[in-house]
C-alpha positions in Angstrom: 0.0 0.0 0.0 1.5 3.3 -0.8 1.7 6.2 1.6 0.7 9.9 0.9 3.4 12.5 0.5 2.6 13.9 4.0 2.9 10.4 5.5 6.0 10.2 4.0 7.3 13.8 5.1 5.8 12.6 9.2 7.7 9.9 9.0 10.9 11.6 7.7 10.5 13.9 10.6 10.1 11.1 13.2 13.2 10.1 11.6 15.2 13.0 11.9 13.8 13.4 15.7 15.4 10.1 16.9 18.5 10.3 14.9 18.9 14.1 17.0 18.3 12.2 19.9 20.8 9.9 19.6 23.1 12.6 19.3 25.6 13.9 21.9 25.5 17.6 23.2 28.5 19.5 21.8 31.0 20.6 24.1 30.4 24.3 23.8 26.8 23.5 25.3 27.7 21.0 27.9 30.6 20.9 30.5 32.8 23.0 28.4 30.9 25.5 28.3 31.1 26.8 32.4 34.9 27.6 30.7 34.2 30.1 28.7 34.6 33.9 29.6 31.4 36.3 28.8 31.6 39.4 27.2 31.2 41.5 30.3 33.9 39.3 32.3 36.4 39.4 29.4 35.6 43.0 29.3 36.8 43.3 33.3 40.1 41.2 32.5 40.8 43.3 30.1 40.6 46.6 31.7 42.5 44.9 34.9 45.5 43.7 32.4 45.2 47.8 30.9 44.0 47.2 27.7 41.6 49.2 25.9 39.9 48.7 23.1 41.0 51.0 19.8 39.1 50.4 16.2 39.8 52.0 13.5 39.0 51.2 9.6 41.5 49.7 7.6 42.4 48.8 3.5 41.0 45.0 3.2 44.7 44.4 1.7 46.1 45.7 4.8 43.8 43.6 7.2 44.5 40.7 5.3 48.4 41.2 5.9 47.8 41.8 9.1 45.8 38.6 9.8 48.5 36.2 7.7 51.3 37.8 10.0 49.1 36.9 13.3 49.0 33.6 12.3 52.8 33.0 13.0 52.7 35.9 15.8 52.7 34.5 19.5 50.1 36.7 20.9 48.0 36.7 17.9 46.6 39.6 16.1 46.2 42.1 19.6 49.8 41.6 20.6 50.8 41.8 16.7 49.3 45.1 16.0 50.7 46.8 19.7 54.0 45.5 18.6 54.2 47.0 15.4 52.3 50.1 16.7 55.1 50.8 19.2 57.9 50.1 16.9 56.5 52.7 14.4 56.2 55.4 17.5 59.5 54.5 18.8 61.0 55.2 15.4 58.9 58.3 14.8 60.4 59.4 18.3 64.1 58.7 16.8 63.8 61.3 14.1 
């Protein structure tokens, strides 16, 4: 006997349902997540290291230089862009 197309699409769903079911909880939703820092809290262990934040708009070709340097930078993009930021004021201070 041949089912109708919304018999079909229920049992497709039912489907789906217990295949989800059967399905772990990522970490970022589980135990892992009681690790991760909110925006508010990052915010205050910011200010208590003395960082602020600066933007500014840059060139997209200059961003992307930027972000391909970061990559092989310790501290990432942050401590990339104060490092070169205070070597171009140090030399402007030299002249």
């Amino acid at each position: 006997m041949s089912m109708k197309k919304t018999d079909l699409v229920k049992h497709l769903a039912r489907k789906i349902d217990g295949q989800m079911k059967g399905v772990a909880v990522p970490g970022r939703f589980g135990q892992a997540a009681s690790g991760v820092v909110d925006k508010r809290e990052q915010r205050r262990l910011d200010a208590q290291a003395g960082l602020l934040p600066f933007a500014c708009k840059l060139p997209a070709d200059l961003v992307r230089q930027l972000h391909d340097r970061a990559v092989g930078h310790e501290g990432g993009l942050n401590a990339l862009i104060a490092h070169l930021l205070s070597q171009s004021i140090q030399g402007d201070a030299k002249k």
